[in-house]
N, C-alpha and C positions, 0 to 999 in steps of 0.2 A: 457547460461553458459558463463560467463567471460574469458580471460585468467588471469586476476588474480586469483590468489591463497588465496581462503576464507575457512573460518572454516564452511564447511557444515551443521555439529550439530547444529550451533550457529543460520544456517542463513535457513533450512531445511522447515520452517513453513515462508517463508519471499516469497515475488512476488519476481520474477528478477530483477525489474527497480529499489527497495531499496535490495536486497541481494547484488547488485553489488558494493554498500559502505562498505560493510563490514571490507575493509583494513581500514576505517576509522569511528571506532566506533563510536564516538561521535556525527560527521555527520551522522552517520545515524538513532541515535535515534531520533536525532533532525528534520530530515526529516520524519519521523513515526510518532514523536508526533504532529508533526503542519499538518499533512495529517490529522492524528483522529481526530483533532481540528476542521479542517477545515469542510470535509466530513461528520463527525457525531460527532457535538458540541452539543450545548444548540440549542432543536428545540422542535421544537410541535410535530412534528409528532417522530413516533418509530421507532426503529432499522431498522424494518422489511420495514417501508414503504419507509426509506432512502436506504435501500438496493433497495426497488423494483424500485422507481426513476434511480438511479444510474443503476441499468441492464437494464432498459429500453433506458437511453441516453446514453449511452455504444454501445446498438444495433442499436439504430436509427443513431450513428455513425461507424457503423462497426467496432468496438474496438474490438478488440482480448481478452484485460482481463477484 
């Protein structure tokens, strides 16, 4: 949790490291949409198996999220 002061409703479904733009909307769509870009764009493979990548090198890094 921030000490900024953010619109929880708004931001309730967001990880922390993008809720915390919240005082600056625009920045932060635009950091959510170049993540989904990035992370899960145009690929071969499916949701499911970019998700299982991603958990996996998340764990292999000791990543918390």
């Amino acid at each position: 949790m921030s000490w900024i002061e953010q619109d929880d409703e708004a931001t309730k479904n967001l990880p922390p490291v993008i809720s915390v733009m919240s005082i600056n909307e625009p920045a932060m769509k635009a950091v959510q949409n170049l993540n989904a870009n990035i992370t899960f764009g145009a690929s071969a493979l499916t949701r499911v198996q970019e998700e299982a990548i991603a958990t996996a090198v998340a764990a292999a890094n000791r990543c918390r999220y």
